[in-house]
C-alpha positions in Angstrom: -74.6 -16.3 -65.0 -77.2 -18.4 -64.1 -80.4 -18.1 -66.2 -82.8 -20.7 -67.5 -84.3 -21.2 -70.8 -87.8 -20.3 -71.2 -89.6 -23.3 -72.0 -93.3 -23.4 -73.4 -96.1 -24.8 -70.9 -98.3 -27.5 -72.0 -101.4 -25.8 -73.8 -104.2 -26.7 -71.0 -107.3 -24.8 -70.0 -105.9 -24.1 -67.0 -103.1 -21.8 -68.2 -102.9 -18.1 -68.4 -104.4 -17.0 -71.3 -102.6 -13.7 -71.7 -98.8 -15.7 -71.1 -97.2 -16.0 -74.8 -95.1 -19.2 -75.3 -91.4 -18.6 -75.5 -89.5 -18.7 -79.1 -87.5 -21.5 -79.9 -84.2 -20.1 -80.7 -82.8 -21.4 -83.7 -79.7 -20.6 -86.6 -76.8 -19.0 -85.4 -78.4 -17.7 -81.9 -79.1 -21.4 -80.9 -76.1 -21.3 -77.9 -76.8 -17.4 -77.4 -76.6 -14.2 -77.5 -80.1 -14.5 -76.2 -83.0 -12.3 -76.2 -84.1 -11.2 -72.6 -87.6 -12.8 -73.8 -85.4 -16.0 -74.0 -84.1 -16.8 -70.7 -85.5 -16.8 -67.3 -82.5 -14.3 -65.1 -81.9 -14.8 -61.7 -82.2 -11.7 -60.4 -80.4 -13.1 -57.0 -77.5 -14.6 -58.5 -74.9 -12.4 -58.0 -72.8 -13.4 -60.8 -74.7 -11.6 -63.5 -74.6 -7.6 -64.1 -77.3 -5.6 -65.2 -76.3 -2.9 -67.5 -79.7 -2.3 -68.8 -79.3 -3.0 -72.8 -77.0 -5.6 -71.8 -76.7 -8.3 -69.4 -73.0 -9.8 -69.1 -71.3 -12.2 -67.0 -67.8 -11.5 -65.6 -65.9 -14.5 -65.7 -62.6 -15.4 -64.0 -60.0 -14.4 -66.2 -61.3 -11.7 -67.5 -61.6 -7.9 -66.5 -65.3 -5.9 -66.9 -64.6 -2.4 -68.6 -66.8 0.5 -69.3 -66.1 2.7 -72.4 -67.6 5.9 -71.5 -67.9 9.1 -74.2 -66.1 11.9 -72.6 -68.6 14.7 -73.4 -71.5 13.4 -72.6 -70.7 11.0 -69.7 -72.5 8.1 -71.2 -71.2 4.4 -71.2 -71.0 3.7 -75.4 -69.4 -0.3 -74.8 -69.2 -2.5 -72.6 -65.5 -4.5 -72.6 -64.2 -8.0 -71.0 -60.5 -8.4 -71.5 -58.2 -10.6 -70.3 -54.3 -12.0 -70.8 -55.2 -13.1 -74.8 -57.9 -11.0 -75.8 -61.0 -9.1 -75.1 -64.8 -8.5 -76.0 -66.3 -5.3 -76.6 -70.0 -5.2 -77.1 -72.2 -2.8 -78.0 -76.0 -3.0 -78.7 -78.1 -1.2 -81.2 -81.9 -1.0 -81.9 -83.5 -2.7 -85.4 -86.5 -3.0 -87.3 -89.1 -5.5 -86.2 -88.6 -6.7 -90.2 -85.3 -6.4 -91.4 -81.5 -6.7 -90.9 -79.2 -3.4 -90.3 -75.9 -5.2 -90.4 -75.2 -5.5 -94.2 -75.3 -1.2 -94.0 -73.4 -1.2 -90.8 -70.7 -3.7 -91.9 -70.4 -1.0 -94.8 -70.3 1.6 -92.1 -67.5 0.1 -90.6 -65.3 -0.8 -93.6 -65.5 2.6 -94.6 -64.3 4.2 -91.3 -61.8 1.7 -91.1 -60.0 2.0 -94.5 -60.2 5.7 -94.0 -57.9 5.0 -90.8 -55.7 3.0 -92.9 -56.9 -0.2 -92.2 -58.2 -2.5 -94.0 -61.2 -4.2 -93.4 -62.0 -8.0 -95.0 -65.5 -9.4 -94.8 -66.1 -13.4 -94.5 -68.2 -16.4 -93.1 -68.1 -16.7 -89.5 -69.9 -18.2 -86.5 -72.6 -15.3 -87.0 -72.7 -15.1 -90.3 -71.1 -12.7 -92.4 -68.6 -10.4 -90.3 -65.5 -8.1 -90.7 -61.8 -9.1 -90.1 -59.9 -6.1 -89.5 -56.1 -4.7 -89.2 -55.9 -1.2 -88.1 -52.6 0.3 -87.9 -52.3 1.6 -84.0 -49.6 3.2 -81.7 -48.8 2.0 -78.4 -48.7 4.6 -75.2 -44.3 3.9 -75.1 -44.7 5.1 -79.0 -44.2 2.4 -81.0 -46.5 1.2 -84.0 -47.9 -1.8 -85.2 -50.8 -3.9 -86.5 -54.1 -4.2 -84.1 -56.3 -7.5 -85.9 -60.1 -7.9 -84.7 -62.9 -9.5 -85.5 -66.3 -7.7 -86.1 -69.6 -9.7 -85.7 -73.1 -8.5 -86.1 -75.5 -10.7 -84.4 -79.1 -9.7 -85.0 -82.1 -10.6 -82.7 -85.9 -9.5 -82.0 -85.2 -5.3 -83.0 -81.8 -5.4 -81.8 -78.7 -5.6 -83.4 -75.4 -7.1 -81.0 -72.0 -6.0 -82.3 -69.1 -7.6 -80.8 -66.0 -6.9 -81.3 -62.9 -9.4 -81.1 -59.1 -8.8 -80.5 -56.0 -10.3 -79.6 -56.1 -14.3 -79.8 -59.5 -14.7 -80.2 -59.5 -12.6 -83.4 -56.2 -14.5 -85.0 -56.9 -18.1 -83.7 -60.8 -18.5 -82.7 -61.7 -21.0 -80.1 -65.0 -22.4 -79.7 -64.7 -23.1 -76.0 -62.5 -20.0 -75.5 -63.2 -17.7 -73.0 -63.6 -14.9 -74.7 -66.2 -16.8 -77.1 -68.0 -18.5 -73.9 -68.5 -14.9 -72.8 -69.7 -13.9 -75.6 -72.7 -17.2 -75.8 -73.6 -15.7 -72.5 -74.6 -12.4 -73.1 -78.1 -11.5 -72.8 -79.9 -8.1 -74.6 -82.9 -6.3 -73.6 -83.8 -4.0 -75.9 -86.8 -2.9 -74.2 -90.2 -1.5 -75.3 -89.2 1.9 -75.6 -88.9 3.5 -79.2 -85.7 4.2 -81.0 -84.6 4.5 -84.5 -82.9 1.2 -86.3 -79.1 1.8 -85.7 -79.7 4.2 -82.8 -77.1 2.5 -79.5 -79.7 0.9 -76.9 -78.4 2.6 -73.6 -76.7 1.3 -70.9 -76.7 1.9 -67.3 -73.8 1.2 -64.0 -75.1 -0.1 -61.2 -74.5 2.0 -58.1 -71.8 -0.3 -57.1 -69.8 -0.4 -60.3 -69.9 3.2 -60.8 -68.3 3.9 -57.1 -65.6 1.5 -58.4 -65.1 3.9 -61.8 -64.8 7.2 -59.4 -62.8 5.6 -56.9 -60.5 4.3 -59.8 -60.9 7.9 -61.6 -59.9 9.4 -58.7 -56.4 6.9 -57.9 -56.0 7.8 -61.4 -55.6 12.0 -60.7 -53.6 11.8 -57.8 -51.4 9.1 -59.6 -50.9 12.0 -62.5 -50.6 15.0 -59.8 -48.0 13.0 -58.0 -45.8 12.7 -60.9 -46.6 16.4 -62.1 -45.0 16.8 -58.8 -41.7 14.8 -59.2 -41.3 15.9 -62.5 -41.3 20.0 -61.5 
C-alpha cells in the first residue's frame, strides 16, 4: 500500500490555523499499525482496500478472506493467509484514556481454556500478548494441536487484535510476510460513538463482495452436484 507519513508543517503565519500537526508515533507502533490520522492514503493506488475500520494491503503470497457472522450477515475479521500462516485482524473501539487489552486478554484466556486450550501470556513485539494451543479437528476428521499468537495493539480509541497461526505463531520473523502485513495495516476508527470493546465495523467494497457471491454461489452448485452423484 502506498501511503505517506504525515509530517508536521513548519509553524509560519501563513499556515492554516485550524490544520493540527500530526503525532509522532512512537513505542511499539513506531513501524505501524498506524492510525488513519497517521498516514496520508492514496486513495488512487489500487493496491490498498478499504474495509472501513480497517485498511489492509494484499500482498503476493497471501490470500484476503472475510469472516462473515452467519446470522446477521456482517463481516466480524478480516484474514490474510498464505502457504505458512495467516493474519486475522479484527478492530475494536477504546477509551480516549485507557487500555482494554489487559480485560480482553483475560477474555480470551478464559474462552480458550474452556475449549480445552490453553492459553500462555508473554512479552512480545506489542507488548504483552497470548500464546495459544487449541485442540482442533480437521474437515478429513483427524485431531490435533492449532498454536497462535494473540496481540493486542492499542492506538488513539481503538484497540487492533491480530491474531497469528501457523509459522508465524511457532517461529516469528521480523521481515516475514505475515508480520510485514501486519506493520501495514491502517485503522480508522472514526468519529462515531461506540462503547470500549464494542467491534468497529467493516464494510466490502462492491467489487469484493461480487467476488464472495460469485464464490458462494460455485460453492452451492459444487455441493448440489455431489448431492447428485451421491443419490
Amino acid at each position: 500500500m502506498k501511503f505517506r507519513r504525515k509530517q508536521s508543517e513548519p509553524d509560519v503565519e501563513a499556515a492554516d490555523a485550524s490544520s493540527e500537526p500530526a503525532l509522532e508515533v512512537t513505542g511499539v507502533r513506531a513501524r505501524g499499525p498506524w492510525d488513519a490520522d497517521e498516514v496520508t492514503l492514496d486513495e488512487d493506488d489500487p493496491g490498498k482496500l478499504d474495509l472501513g475500520s480497517l485498511v489492509v494491503t494484499p500482498r503476493e503470497g497471501l490470500d484476503l478472506q472475510l469472516q462473515v457472522d452467519e446470522q446477521t450477515g456482517q463481516v466480524v475479521a478480516v484474514v490474510l493467509a498464505g502457504q505458512e500462516g495467516a493474519l486475522e485482524l479484527r478492530a475494536f473501539a477504546a477509551p480516549r484514556n485507557g487500555d482494554i487489552w489487559p480485560d480482553v486478554r483475560k477474555q480470551i484466556a478464559s474462552e480458550i481454556t474452556r475449549r480445552g486450550g490453553t492459553a500462555t501470556e508473554a512479552e512480545g513485539p506489542y507488548g504483552p500478548e497470548l500464546r495459544v494451543v487449541l485442540n482442533v479437528t480437521a474437515p478429513d476428521g483427524r485431531t490435533g494441536q492449532q498454536p497462535s499468537r494473540v496481540f493486542g495493539i492499542t492506538g488513539p480509541r481503538w484497540l487492533l487484535r491480530a491474531t497469528l497461526f501457523g509459522q508465524p505463531a511457532l517461529d516469528p520473523s521480523d521481515d516475514g510476510l505475515v508480520e510485514s502485513a501486519l506493520r501495514d495495516v491502517v485503522v480508522r476508527r472514526g468519529g462515531e460513538p461506540h462503547a470500549p470493546g464494542e467491534a468497529l465495523p467493516l464494510t466490502v467494497p462492491h467489487a469484493v463482495a461480487q467476488q464472495m457471491q460469485a464464490a458462494q454461489q460455485q460453492a452451492r452448485e459444487q455441493a448440489d452436484a455431489r448431492r447428485t452423484m451421491d443419490s
